[in-house]
C-alpha positions as a Markdown table, in Angstrom:
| # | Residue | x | y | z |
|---|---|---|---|---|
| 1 | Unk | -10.1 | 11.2 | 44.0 |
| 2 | Unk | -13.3 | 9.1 | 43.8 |
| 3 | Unk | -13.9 | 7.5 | 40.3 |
| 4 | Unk | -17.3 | 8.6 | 38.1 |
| 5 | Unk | -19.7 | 6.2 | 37.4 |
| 6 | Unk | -19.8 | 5.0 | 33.7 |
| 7 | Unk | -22.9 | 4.1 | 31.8 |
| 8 | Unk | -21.0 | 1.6 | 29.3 |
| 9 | Unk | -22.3 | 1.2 | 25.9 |
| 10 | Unk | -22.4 | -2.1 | 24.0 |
| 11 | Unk | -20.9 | -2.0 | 20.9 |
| 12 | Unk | -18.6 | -4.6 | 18.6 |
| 13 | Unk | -15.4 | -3.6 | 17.5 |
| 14 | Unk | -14.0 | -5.1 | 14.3 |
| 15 | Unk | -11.6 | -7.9 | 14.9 |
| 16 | Unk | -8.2 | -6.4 | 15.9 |
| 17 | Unk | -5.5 | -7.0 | 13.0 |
| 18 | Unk | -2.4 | -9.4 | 13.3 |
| 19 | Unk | -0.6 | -6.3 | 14.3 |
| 20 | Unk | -2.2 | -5.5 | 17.2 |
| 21 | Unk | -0.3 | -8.2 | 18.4 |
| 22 | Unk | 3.2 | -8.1 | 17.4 |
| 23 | Unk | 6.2 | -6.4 | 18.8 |
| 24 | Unk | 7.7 | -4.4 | 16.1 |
| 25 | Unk | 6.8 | -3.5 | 12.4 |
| 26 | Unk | 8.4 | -4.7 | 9.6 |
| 27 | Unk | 11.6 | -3.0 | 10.4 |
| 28 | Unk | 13.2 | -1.2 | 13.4 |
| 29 | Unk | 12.6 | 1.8 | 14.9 |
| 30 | Unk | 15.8 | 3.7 | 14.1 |
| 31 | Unk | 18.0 | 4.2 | 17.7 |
| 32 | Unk | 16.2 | 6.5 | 19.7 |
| 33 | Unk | 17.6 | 8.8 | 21.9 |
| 34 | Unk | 16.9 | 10.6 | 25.1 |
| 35 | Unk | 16.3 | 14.3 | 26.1 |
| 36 | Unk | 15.4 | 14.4 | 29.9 |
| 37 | Unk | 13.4 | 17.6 | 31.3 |
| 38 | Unk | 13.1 | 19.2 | 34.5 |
| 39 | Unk | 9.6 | 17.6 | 34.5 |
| 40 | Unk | 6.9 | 15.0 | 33.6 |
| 41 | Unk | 4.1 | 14.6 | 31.1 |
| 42 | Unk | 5.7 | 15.9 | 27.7 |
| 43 | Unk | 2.1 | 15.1 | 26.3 |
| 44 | Unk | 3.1 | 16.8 | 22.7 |
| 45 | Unk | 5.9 | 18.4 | 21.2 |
| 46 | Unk | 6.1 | 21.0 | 18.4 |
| 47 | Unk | 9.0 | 22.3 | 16.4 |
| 48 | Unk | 9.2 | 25.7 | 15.1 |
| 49 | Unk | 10.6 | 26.9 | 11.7 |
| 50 | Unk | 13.8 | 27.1 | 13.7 |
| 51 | Unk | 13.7 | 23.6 | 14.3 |
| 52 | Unk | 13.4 | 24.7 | 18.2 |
| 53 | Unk | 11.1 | 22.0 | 20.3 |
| 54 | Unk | 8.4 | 22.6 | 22.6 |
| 55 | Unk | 6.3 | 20.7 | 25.0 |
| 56 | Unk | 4.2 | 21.0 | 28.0 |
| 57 | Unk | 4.2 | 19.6 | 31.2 |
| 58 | Unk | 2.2 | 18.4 | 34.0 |
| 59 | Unk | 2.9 | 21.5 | 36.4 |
| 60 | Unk | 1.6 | 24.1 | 33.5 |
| 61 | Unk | 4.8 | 24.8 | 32.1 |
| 62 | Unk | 5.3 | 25.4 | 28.7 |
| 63 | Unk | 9.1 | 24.5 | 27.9 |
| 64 | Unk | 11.7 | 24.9 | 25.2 |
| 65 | Unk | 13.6 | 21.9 | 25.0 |
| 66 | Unk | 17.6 | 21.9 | 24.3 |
| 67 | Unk | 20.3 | 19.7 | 23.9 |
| 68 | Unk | 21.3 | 20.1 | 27.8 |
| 69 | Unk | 18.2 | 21.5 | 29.8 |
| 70 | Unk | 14.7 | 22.9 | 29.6 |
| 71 | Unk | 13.9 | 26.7 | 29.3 |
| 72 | Unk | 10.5 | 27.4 | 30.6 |
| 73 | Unk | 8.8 | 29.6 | 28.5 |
| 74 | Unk | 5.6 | 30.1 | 29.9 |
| 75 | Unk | 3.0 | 28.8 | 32.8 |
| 76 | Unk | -0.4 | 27.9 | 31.8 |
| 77 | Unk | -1.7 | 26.8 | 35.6 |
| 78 | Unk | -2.9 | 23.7 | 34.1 |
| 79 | Unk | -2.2 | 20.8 | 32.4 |
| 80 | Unk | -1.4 | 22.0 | 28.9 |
| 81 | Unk | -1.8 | 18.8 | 26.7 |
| 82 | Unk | -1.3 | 19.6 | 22.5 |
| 83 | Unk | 1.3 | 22.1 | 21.4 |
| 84 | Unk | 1.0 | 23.9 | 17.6 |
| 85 | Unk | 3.3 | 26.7 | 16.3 |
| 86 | Unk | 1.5 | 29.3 | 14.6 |
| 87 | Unk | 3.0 | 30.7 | 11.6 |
| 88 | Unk | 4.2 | 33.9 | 13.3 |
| 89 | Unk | 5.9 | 31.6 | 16.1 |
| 90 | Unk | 3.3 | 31.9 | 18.7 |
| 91 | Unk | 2.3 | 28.7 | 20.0 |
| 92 | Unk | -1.5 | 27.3 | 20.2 |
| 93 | Unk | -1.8 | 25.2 | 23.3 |
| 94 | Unk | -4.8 | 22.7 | 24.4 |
| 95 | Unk | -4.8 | 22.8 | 27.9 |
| 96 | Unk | -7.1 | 20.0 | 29.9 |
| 97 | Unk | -8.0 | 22.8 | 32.7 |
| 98 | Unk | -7.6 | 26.2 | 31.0 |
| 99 | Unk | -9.0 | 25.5 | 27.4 |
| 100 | Unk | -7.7 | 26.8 | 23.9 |
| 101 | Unk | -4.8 | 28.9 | 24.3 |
| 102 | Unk | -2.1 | 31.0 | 22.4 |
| 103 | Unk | 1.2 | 31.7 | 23.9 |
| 104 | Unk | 4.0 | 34.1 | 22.5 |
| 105 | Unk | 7.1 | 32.1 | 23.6 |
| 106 | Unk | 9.5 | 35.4 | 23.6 |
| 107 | Unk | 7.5 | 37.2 | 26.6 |
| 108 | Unk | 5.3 | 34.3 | 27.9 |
| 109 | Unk | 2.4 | 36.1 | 27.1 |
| 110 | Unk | -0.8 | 34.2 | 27.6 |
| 111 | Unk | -4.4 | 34.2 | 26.0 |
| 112 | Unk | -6.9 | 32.3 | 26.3 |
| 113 | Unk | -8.8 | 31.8 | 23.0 |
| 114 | Unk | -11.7 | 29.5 | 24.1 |
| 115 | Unk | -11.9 | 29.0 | 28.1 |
| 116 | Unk | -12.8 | 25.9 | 29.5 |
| 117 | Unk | -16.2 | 25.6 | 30.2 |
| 118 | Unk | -17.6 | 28.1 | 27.3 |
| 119 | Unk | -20.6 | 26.8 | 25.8 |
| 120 | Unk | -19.8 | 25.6 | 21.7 |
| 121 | Unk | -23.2 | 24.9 | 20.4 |
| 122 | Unk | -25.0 | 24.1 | 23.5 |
| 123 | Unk | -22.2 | 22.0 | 25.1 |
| 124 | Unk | -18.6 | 23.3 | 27.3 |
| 125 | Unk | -15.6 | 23.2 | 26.2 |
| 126 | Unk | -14.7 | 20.4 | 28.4 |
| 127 | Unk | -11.3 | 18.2 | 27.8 |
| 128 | Unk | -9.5 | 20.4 | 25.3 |
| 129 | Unk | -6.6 | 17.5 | 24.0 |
| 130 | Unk | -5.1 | 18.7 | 20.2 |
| 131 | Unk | -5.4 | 21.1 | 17.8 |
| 132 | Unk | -4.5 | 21.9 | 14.0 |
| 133 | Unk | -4.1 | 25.4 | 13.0 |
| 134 | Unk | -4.3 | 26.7 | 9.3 |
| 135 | Unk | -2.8 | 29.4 | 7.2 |
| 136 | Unk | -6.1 | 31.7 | 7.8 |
| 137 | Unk | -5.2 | 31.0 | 11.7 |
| 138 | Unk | -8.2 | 28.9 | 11.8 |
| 139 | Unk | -8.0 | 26.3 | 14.7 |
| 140 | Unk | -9.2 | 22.7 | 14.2 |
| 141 | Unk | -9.2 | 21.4 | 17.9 |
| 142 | Unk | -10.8 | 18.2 | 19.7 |
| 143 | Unk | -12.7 | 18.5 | 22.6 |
| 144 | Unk | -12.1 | 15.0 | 23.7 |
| 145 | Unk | -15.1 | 14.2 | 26.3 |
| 146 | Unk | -18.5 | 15.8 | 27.8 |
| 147 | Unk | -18.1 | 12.8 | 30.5 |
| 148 | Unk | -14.8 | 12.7 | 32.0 |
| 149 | Unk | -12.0 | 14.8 | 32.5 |
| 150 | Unk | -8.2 | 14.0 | 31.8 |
| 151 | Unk | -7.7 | 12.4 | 35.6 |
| 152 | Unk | -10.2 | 10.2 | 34.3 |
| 153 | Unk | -9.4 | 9.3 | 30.4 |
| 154 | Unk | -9.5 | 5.6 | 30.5 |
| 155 | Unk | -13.5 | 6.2 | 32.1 |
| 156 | Unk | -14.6 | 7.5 | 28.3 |
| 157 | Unk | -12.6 | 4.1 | 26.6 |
| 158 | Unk | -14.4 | 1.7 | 28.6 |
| 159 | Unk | -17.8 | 3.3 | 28.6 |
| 160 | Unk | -18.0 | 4.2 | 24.8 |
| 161 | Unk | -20.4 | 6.5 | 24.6 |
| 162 | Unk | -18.8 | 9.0 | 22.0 |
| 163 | Unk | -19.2 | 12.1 | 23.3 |
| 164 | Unk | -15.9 | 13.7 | 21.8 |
| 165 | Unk | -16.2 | 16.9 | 19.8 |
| 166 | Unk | -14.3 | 18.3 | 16.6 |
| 167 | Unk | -14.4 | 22.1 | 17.1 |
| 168 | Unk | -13.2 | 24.9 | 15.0 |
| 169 | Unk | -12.3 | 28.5 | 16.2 |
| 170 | Unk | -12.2 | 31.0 | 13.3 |
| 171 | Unk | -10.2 | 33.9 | 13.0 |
| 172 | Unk | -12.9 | 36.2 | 14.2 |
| 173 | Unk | -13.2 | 35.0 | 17.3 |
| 174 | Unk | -17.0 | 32.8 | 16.3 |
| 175 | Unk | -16.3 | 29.0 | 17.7 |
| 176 | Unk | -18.3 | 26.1 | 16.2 |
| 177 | Unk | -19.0 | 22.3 | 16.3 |
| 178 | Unk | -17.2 | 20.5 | 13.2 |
| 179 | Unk | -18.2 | 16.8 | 14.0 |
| 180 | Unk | -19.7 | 15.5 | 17.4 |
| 181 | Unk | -20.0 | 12.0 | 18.4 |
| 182 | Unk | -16.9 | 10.9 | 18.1 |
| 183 | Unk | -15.1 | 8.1 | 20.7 |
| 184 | Unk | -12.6 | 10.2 | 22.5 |
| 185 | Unk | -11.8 | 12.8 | 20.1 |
| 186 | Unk | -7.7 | 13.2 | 20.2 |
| 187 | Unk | -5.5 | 14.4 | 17.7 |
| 188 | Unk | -6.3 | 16.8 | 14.6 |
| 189 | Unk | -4.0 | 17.2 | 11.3 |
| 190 | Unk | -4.7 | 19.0 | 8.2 |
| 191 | Unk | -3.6 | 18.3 | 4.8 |
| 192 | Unk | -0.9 | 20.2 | 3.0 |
| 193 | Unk | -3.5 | 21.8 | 1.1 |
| 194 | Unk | -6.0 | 22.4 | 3.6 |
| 195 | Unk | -8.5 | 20.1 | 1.6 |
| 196 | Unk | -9.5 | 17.8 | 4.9 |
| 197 | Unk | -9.2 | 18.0 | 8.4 |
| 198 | Unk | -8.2 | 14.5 | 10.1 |
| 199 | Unk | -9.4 | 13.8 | 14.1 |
| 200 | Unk | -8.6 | 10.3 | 15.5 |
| 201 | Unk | -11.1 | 8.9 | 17.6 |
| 202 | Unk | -8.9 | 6.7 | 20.2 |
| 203 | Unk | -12.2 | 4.7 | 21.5 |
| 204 | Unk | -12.8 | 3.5 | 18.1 |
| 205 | Unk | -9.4 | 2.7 | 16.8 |
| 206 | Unk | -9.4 | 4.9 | 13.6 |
| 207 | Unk | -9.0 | 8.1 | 12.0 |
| 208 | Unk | -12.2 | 10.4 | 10.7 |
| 209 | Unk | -11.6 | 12.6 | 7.9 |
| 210 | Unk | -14.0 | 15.8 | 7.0 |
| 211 | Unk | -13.0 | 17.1 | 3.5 |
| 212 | Unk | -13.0 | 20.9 | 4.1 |
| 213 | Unk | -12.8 | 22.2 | 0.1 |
| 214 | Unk | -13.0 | 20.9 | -3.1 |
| 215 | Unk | -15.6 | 18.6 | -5.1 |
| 216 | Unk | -16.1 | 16.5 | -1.5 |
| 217 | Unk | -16.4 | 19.3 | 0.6 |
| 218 | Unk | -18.8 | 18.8 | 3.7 |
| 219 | Unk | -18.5 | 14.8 | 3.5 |
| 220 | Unk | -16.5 | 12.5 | 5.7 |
| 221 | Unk | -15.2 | 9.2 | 5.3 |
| 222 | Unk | -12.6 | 6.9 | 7.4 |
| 223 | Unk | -9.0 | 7.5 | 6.2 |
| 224 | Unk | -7.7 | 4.8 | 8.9 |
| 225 | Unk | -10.3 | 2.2 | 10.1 |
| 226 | Unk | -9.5 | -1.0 | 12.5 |
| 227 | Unk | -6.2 | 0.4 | 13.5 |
| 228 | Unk | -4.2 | -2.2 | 15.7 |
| 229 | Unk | -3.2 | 0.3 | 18.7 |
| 230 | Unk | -5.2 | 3.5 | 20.2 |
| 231 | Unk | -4.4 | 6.6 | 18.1 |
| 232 | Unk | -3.8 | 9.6 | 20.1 |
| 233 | Unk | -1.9 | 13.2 | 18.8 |
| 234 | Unk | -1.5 | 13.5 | 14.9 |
| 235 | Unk | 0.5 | 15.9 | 13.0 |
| 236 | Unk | 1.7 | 16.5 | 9.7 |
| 237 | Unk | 5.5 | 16.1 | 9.3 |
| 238 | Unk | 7.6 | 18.4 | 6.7 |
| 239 | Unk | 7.7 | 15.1 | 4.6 |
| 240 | Unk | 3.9 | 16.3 | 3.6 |
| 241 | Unk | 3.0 | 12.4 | 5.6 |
| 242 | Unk | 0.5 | 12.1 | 8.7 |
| 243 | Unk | 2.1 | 10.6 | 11.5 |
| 244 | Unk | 0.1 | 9.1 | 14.1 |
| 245 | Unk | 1.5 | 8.6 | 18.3 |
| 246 | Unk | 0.0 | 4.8 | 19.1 |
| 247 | Unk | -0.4 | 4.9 | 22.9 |
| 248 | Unk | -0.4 | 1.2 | 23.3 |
| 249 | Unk | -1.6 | -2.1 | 21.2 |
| 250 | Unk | -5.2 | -2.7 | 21.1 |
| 251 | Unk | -5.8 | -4.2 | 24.6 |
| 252 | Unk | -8.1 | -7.8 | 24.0 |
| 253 | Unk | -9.5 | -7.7 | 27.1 |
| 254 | Unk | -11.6 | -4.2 | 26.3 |
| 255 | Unk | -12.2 | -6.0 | 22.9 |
| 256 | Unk | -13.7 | -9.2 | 24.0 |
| 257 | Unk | -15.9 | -7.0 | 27.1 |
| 258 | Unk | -17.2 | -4.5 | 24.8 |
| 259 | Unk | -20.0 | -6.6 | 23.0 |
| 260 | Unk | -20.8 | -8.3 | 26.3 |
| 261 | Unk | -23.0 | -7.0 | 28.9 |
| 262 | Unk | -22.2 | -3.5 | 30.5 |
| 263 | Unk | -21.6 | -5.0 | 34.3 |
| 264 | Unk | -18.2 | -6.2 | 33.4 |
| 265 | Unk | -16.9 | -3.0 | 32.4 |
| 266 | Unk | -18.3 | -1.2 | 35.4 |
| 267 | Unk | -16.4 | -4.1 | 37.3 |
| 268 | Unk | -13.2 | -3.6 | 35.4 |
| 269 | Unk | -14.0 | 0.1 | 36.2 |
| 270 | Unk | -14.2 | -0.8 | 40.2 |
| 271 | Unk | -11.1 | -2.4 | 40.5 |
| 272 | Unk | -8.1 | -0.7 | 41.8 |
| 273 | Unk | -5.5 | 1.0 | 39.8 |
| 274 | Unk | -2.9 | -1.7 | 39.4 |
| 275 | Unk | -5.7 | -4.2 | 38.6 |
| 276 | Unk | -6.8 | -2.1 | 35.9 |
| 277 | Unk | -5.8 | -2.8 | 32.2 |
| 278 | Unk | -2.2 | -0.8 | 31.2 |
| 279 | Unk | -0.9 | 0.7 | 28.9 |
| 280 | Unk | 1.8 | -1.7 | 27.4 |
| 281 | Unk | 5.9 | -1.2 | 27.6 |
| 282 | Unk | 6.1 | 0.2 | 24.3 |
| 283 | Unk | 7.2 | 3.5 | 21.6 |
| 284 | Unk | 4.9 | 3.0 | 18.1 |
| 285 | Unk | 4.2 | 5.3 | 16.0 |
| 286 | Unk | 2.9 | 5.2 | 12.2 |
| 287 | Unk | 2.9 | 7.6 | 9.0 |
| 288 | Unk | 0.1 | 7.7 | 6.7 |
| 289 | Unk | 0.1 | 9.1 | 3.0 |
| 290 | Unk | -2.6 | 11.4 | 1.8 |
| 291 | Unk | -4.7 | 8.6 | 0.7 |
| 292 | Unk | -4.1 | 6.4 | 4.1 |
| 293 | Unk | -1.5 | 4.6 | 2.6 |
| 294 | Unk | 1.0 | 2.9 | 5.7 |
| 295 | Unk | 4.4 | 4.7 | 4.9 |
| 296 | Unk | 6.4 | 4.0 | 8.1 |
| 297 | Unk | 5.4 | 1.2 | 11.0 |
| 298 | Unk | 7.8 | 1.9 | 13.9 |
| 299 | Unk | 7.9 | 0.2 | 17.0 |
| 300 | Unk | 10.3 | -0.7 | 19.8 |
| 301 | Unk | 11.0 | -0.9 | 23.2 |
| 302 | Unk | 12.7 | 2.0 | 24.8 |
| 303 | Unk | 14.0 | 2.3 | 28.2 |
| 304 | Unk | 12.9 | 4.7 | 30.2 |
| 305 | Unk | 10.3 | 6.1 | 27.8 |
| 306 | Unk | 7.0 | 4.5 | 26.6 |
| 307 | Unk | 3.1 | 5.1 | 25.8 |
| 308 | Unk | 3.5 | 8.0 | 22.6 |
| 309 | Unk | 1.6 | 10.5 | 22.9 |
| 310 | Unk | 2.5 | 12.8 | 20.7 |
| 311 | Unk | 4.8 | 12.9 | 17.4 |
| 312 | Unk | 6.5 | 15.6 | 15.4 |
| 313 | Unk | 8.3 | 15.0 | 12.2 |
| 314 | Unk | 10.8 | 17.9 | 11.2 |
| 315 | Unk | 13.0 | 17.9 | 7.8 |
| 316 | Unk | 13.6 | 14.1 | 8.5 |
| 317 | Unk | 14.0 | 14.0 | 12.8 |
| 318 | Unk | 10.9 | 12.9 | 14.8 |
| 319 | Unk | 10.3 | 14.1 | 18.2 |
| 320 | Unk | 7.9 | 11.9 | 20.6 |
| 321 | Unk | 6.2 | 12.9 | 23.5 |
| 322 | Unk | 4.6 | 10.9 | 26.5 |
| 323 | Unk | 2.0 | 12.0 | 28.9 |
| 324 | Unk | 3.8 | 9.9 | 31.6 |
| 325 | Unk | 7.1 | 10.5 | 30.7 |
| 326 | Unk | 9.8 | 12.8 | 31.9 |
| 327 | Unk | 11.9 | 12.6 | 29.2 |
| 328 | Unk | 11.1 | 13.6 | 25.1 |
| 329 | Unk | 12.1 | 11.0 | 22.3 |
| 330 | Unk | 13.7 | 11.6 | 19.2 |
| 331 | Unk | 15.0 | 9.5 | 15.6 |
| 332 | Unk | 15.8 | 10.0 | 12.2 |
| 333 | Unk | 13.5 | 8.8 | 9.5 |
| 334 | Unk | 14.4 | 5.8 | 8.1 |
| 335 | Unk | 14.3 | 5.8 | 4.4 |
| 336 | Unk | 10.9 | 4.5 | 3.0 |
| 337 | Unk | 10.7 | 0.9 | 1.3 |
């Protein structure tokens, strides 16, 4: 598949914390244990009232993941990214090809809620990555790039040029722009009460919040700023915290090229894959209090599973997800300090 040109934009990113740099948080990830599926790319995983887990994979299958196999529960036929369970069990499911989608996990039923490629505001739906449903059945969901699709994610981090979308679908059906602009638009979480709606922009290394009700209703400010790895899916656990799936550590190379003249990223760009800068050999994630507070700093090496993608904490068990992976992660919380 031949590469896009990118048009890299000069910017300065703050200077990357100490953590960036370390291999672990303040203390250990709990041990983490292991459920292999019959495929790869469990991007996200969701957990039902039930407690049952779901994910996606890479062929378009929508899976229900037990202690000894995978069920396949439905077929997208594309590459279904974020997973959400809807309050009456039906699943909402950003798919990179297909769009927004809603799938009744009892009889596979599919529907496509916004298709890739509809116009919101002027602009297509174009990388549909995460989503955040509320108790109206709104949908809070980033559409992550107008530049590149998923094949080509790592274009959008070295060119910069914030083109990543917060959209919202309403219960009627009427589909909207929320915030635009943003750096790779990833995942979305709401509060517990609904008061703010939070979208990580990964290109920018920090968490955007748009207060939804209340006396700060229509402002946003930065609930996470400078954050020391790329943020990618976000959920709200049962614990009422925000955790936060850290791909990698902040890579120095993208932060010393990006104030420097655009040539050197469209060389870095050029070179072939296994010259390219990597994700790093790692499982991070973080949880955040309402106010941005860092609750829990997690971070270990785990065979055979790396590069978070996605995290779900359930009545004190988090679930990870990989987009490379072919296996799901899971640990008990740790008790806070």
């Amino acid at each position: 598949m031949a590469r896009p040109r990118i048009d890299p934009v000069v910017w300065q990113p703050d200077r990357a914390p100490h953590r960036a740099r370390q291999g672990s948080g303040g203390r250990p990830m709990p041990p983490v244990r292991l459920r292999t599926l019959s495929g790869q790319g469990p991007e996200d995983v969701a957990v039902d009232s039930r407690g049952r887990v779901y994910t996606g994979l890479a062929d378009g299958r929508i899976v229900l993941v037990t202690d000894d196999h995978t069920e396949t529960v439905a077929e997208t036929g594309g590459r279904p990214l974020g997973v959400e369970v809807q309050r009456d069990g039906r699943l909402v499911v950003c798919d990179a090809v297909r769009g927004l989608l809603r799938v009744d996990p009892i009889t596979g039923r599919l529907e496509t809620l916004v298709a890739a490629g509809t116009p919101v505001d002027g602009a297509p739906l174009r990388l549909c990555n995460n989503a955040a449903v509320a108790t109206d059945g709104t949908i809070f969901f980033s559409d992550s790039s107008q530049r590149f699709t998923l094949a080509h994610w790592k274009a959008d981090l070295l060119e910069h040029s914030g083109t990543g979308r917060l959209l919202r679908r309403d219960p009627d059906g009427r589909t909207g722009v929320v915030r635009d602009g943003l750096h790779f638009a990833n995942g979305v979480a709401l509060a517990a009460d609904e008061s703010f709606v939070v979208v990580a922009e990964t290109g920018a290394y920090r968490l955007i919040r748009i207060w939804l009700a209340g006396p700060r209703a229509g402002g946003v400010d930065r609930l996470a700023d400078n954050l020391p790895g790329f943020p990618d899916n976000l959920s709200r656990g049962t614990d009422g915290l925000l955790w936060i799936a850290l791909g990698s550590p902040r890579n120095t190379l993208l932060d010393l090229l990006s104030p420097r003249h655009p040539a050197l990223r469209r060389a870095v760009w050029a070179l072939p894959e296994r010259l390219q800068p990597k994700p790093a050999d790692t499982a991070w994630v973080q949880a955040l209090d309402v106010d941005g507070r860092l609750v829990h700093d997690l971070q270990t090496r785990v065979p055979g599973f790396s590069m978070v993608t996605g995290v779900r904490e359930h009545r004190g068990r988090v679930w990870l997800g990989s987009l490379h992976g072919t296996a799901v992660a899971t640990f008990d919380v740790p008790a806070a300090d």
